[in-house]
C-alpha positions in Angstrom: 0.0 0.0 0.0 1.5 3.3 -1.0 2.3 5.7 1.5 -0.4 8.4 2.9 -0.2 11.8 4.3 -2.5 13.0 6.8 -3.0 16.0 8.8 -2.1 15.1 12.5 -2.5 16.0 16.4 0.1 13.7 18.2 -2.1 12.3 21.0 0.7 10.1 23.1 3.7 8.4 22.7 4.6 4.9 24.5 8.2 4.0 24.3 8.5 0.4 22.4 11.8 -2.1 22.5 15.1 0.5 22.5 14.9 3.0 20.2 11.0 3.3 18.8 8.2 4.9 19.7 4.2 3.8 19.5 2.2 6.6 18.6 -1.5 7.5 19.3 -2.2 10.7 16.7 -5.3 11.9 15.4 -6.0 12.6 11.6 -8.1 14.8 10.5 -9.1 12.0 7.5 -8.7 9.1 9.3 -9.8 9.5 12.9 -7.9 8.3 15.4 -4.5 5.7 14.4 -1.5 4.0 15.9 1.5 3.6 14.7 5.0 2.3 14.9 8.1 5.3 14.3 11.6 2.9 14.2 14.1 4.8 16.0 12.0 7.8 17.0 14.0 8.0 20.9 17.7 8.6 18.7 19.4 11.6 19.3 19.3 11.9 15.4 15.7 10.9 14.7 14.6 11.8 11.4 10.6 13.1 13.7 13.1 15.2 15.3 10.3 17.3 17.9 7.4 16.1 15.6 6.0 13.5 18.1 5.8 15.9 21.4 2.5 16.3 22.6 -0.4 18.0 20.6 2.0 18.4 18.1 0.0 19.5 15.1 1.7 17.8 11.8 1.7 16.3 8.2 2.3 12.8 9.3 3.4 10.5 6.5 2.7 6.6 6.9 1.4 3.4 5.7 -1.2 0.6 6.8 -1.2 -3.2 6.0 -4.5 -4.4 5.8 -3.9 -7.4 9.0 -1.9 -5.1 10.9 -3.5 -3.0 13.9 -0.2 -0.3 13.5 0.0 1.7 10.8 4.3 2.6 10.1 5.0 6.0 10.6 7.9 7.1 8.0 8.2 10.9 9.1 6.3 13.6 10.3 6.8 17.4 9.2 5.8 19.9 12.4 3.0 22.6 11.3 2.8 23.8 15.1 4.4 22.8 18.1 2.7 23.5 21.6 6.2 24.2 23.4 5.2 27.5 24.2 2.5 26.6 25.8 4.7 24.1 28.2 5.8 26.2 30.5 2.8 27.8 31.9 1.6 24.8 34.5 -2.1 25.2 33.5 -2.3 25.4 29.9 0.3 22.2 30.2 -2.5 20.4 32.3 -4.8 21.5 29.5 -3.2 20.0 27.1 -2.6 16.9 28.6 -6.6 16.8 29.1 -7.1 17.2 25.7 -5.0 14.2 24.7 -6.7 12.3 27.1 -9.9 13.0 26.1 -9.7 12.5 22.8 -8.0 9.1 23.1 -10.6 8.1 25.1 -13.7 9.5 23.2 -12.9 9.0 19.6 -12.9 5.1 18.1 -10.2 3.7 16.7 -10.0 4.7 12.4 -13.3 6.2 12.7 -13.3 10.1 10.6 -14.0 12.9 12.7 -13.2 16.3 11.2 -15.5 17.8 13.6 -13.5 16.9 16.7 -9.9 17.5 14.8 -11.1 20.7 13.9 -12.6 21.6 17.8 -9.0 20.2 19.1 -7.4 23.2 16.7 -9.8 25.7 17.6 -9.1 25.4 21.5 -4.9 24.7 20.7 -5.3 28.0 19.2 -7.1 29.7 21.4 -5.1 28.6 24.5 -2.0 31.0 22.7 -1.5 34.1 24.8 -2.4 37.5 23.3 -0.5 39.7 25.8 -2.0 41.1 28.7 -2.2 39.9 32.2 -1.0 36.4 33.6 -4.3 36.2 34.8 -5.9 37.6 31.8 -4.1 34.3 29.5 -5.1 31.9 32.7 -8.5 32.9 32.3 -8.0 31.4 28.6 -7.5 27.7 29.5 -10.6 27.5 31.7 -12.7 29.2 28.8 -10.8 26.7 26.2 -11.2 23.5 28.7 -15.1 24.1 29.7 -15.5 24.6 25.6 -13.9 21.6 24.3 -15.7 19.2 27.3 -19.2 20.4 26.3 -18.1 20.1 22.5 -16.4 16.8 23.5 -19.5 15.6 24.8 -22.1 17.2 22.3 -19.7 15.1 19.0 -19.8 12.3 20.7 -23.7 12.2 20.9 -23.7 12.0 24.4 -25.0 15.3 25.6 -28.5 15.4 27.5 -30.7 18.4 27.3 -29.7 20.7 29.8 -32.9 22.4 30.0 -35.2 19.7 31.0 -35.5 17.5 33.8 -34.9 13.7 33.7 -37.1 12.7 36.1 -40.5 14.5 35.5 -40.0 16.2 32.4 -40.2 19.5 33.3 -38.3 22.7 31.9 -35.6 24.1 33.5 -35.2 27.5 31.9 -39.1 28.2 33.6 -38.9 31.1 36.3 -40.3 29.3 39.7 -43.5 30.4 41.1 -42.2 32.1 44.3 -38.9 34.1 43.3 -39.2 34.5 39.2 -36.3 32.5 39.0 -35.3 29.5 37.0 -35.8 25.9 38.4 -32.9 24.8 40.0 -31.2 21.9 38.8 -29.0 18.6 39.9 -26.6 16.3 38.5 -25.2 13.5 40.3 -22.8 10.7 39.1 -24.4 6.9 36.8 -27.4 10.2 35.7 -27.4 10.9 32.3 -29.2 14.2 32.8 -30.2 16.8 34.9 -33.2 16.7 37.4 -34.9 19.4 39.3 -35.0 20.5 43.0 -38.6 18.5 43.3 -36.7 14.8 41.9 -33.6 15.9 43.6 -35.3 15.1 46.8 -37.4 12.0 46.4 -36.1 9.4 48.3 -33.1 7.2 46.8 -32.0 10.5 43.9 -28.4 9.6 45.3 -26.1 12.3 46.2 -25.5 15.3 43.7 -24.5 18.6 42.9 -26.3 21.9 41.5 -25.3 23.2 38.0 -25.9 27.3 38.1 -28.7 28.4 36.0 -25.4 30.9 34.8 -23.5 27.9 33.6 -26.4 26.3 32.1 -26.5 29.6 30.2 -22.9 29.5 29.1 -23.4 26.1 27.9 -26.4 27.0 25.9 -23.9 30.4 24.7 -20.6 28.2 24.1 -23.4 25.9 22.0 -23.6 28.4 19.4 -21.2 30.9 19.2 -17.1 30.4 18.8 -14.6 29.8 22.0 -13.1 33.3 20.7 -16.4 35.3 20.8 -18.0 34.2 23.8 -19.2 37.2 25.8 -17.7 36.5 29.5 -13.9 37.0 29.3 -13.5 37.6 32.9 -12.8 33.5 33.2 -11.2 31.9 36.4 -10.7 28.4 37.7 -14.6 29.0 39.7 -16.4 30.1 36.4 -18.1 27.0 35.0 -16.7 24.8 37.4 -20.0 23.3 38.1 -20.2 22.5 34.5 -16.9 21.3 33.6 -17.5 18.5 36.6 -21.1 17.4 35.2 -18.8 17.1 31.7 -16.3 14.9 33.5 -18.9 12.7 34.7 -20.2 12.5 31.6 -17.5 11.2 29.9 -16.2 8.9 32.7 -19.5 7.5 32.4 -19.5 6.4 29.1 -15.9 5.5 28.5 -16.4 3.9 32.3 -12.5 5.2 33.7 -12.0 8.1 35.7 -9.7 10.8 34.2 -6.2 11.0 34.8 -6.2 14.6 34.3 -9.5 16.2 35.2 -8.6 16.5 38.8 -5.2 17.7 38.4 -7.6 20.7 36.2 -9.7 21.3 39.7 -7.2 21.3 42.6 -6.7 24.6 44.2 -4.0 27.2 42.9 -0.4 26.4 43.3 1.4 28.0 45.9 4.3 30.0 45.1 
């Protein structure tokens, strides 16, 4: 079979007898491959940075049909994330990207959509200048975006503005305050439920997702991670709804996250 040369995101890397490399990359034709790059871990390797992580290349490779691996020949780099290394959260990021997607997405299954989300947030995630806390603020904006994304391509997201257990809407003002029905999430639920099922005996234990984070859902559903209106992002905005995400995917790939909690623990001290 002749060789073929894909658009890549470099998902992981596993080291592989002395010198070679297995290597987990998504394609932006192919979906989701592994491969085989003979003396990738030489000083001299003709991949040269190619294979770091999230590495966003023109990978160059060939498949047998009875073989699971595809061989990798070379790899030319488009973009590296190294600049994003050195800042501790966007590094996190990045490794719950990865982890994510390897997850989520079948093996050799096409999914421009998701290659194309996985660009979108890389890019965003750059820093513009401005304030260290102005450029943090991008990697919880980036990481709430890709979850719901992550969860919405892989067919798995409920409605978030109707209850699972009796049906009714969410978005409704309530009869005593004019606000909108609380609601609950809680984990082996595939959906939210209101205050009213949240109390009936045997609902389990749970947590409330903010009518405000519903609504940034609903925003982040339809408009761009670059144009969403709220820019004054922090590791409490959306946190709600980044952990009903997580549980959504554990869920369904049924594994807890490496990385998810490592995205929730407090702020580093200095």
């Amino acid at each position: 079979m002749p060789t073929r040369v894909s658009e890549a995101l470099v998902l992981r890397t596993y080291p592989l007898k002395e010198a070679d490399l297995v290597v987990s990359f998504l394609t932006r034709d192919q979906g989701r491959l592994r491969g085989v790059a003979k003396r990738a871990r030489r000083p001299k390797s003709a991949f040269g940075s190619g294979l770091e992580r999230l590495s966003h290349v023109r990978m160059a490779y060939f498949q047998r049909e009875t073989r699971e691996l595809v061989n990798l020949d070379s790899c030319e780099l488009i973009r590296s994330q190294f600049g994003l290394a050195s800042d501790y959260w966007a590094s996190v990021a990045l490794d719950y990207f990865a982890e994510v997607a390897e997850q989520l997405l079948p093996s050799a299954e096409a999914n421009e959509k998701f290659f194309r989300l996985m660009l979108a947030v890389l890019d965003f995630l750059r820093p513009v200048g401005g304030s260290d806390r102005a450029n943090a603020g991008r990697v919880w904006r980036a990481v709430t975006y890709f979850s719901l994304w992550a969860v919405r391509l892989s067919g798995w997201l409920p409605e978030l503005h109707v209850c699972l257990g009796c049906g009714s809407l969410l978005d409704d003002p309530g009869a005593e305050d004019g606000r909108p029905e609380r609601a609950f999430f809680g984990r082996g639920r595939a959906g939210l439920i209101c205050g009213h099922c949240n109390r009936l005996p045997g609902s389990g234990s749970s947590w409330e997702l903010s009518a405000a984070s519903r609504s940034t859902a609903a925003e982040m559903l339809r408009t761009p991670v670059a144009q969403i209106s709220r820019t004054d992002w922090d590791q409490a905005t959306a946190a709600d709804l980044r952990r009903f995400l997580v549980q959504q995917i554990e869920a369904h790939v049924e594994r807890k996250l490496v990385t998810a909690p490592l995205l929730e623990q407090r702020t580093l001290a200095p």
